[in-house]
C-alpha positions, 0 to 999 in steps of 0.5 A: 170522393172529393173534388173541386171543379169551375162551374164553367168546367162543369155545365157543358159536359153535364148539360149533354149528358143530361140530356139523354137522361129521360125525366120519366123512367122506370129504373129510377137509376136511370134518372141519374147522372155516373160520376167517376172520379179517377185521378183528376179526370171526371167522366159523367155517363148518362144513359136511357138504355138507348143512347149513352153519352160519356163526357170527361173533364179535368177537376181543379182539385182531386182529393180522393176517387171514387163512383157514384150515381146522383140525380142529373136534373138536380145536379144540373139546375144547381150548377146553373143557378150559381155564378159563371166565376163559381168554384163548386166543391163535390163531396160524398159524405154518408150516401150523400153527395154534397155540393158548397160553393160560397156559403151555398150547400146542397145534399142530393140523395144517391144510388151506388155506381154497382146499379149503372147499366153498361152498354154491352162492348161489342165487336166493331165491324168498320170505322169511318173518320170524317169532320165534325163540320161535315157531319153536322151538315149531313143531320141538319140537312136531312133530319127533318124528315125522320118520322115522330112516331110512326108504326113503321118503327124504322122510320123514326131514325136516320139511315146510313148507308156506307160504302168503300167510297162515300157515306149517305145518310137518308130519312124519310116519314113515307111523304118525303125523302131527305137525302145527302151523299158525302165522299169519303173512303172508309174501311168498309170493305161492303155497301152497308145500311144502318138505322140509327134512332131519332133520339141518337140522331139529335144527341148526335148532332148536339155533340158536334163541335165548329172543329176537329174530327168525329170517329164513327165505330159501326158495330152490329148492334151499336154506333159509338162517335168519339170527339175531344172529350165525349163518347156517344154510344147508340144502339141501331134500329133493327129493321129494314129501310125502304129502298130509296132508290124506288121513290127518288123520280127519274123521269121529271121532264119539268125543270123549274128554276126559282130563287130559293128565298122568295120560294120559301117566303112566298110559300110561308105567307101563302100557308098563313090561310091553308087548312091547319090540318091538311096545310095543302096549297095549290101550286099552278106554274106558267111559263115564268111564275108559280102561283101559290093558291091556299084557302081553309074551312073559314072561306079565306083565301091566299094568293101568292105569286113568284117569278121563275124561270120555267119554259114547259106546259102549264102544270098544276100540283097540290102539296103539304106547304110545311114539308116545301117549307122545310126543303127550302130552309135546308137547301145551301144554295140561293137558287133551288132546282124542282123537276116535275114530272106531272100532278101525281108524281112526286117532286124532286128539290135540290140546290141547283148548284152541284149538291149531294143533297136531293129531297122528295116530296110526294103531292097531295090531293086537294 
């Protein structure tokens, strides 16, 4: 295995793939990175038996083919540590793969390609073809509120639900709800519901380019995305989701209308003195402003006070002033709709345009 490749051609590709490699693993082959050299293409597979991303380049020079496994971590410090305009020679040489560039040399130890785990092929069940732009869109706007590590595991992963006519992604940690619906027809002949983990959400997201178009292949087991030069391949959560549907409110008869801008800037000042642990705040509307009440176990306290358009009863409601925080961040619009229904029931945020996204936000005691 010979061959010479820009560095510049290298680092994106090997950038991604390393990262779905874990530093820490029990099979120590699973630390590095395949490199198969067929003909002048490059593909360079890693994987953590979870998620697996193949990306391919095409080398400048092919001297002779080959596969073999080196470590991703290494190999990617060492690429970046060189100039942008570097050329860098690969070469296997006694079970040794040795990388010149100038009068830089580097030999980094291997494992043979035979010790690469494949994932498993599987039968698709449906294909769904949408852009890139869009896809991104959807994880941005929701992924924020997957679980990190909950006990429930089917929360710590994004759910897509497909239909004939559209494509919802949902996450939720059992406080909050993020959800968008995008319309596209699909050869789905059935509504259905996948769980794709946390880890393959972000991967995903990663890959996602300004242009072009993402294939998603659904399979009973797996997720494969296909773009330009990568394949990205999950395997999906196997549980069941809660049905969102239940906690989405239906009978809010409060409607408050703000700009969305001084609502988040109102709520960030005001977090600065809420508890670091609980970080509730004291949300009392009037007609035509919110007041935003926050105080910690240190006796300081925080006022704030934003004007919005909102004509009902007073009301008065605690909340995690992150998981409002991280709704008013999200929201594409410049004005954010809230319906409320009364202090114990939950909020319901969206952009106060006609949006497909909606987020739920459960209130909190104080």
């Amino acid at each position: 295995m010979h061959f010479v490749i820009s560095r510049e051609a290298l680092l994106k590709p090997l950038q991604l793939v390393s990262g779905v490699v874990e530093r820490r693993q029990t099979l120590p082959v699973l630390s590095n990175v395949l490199l198969v050299l067929d003909n002048d293409e490059l593909s360079l597979t890693g994987t953590d038996l979870e998620v697996e991303l193949v990306g391919r380049v095409r080398v400048s020079a092919a001297h002779s083919h080959g596969a073999i496994t080196v470590p991703a971590r290494k190999l990617l410090d060492i690429c970046k540590a060189f100039p942008d305009d570097a050329m860098l020679e690969f070469s296997l040489t006694d079970n040794k793969f040795v990388v010149k560039a100038g009068r830089s040399r580097f030999s980094l130890t291997t494992l043979p390609a035979s010790e690469f785990p494949n994932v498993e092929e599987e039968t698709e069940s449906f294909a769904l073809t949408l852009p890139q732009t869009k896809l991104g869109e959807l994880l941005d706007s929701t992924s924020f509120a997957m679980a990190q590590q909950d006990v429930r595991y089917y929360l710590n992963g994004m759910l897509f639900e497909v239909s004939p006519d559209y494509l919802r992604v949902v996450a939720t940690d059992g406080h909050r709800l993020a959800m968008e619906t995008y319309e596209v027809s699909n050869d789905s002949t059935a509504v259905q519901q996948l769980i794709l983990p946390r880890k393959g959400v972000m991967e995903l997201s990663r890959l996602l380019a300004d242009e072009g178009d993402i294939n998603l292949v659904f399979g009973q087991n797996h997720i494969r995305a296909a773009v330009a030069d990568f394949t990205f391949t999950s395997k999906l959560v196997d549980g069941k989701f809660p049905d969102y549907n239940r906690v989405l409110p239906k009978s809010g008869n409060k409607v408050v209308l703000g700009d969305c801008q001084a609502l988040r800037q109102g709520f960030s000042r005001a977090s600065i003195l809420s508890n670091e642990k609980y970080r509730g705040v004291r949300v009392v509307l009037t007609s035509g402003e919110m007041k935003i009440f926050a105080n910690n176990p240190e006796q300081e306290e925080a006022e704030e006070v934003v004007a919005v358009d909102y004509q009902g009863e007073d009301l008065e409601m605690g909340f995690n002033v992150s998981y409002l925080i991280d709704v008013l961040s999200t929201l594409r619009s410049s004005q954010a709709k809230i319906t409320l229904l009364d202090a114990n029931s939950s909020a319901l945020i969206e952009s106060s345009d006609e949006s497909n996204a909606m987020y739920v936000v459960m209130p909190m005691k104080l």
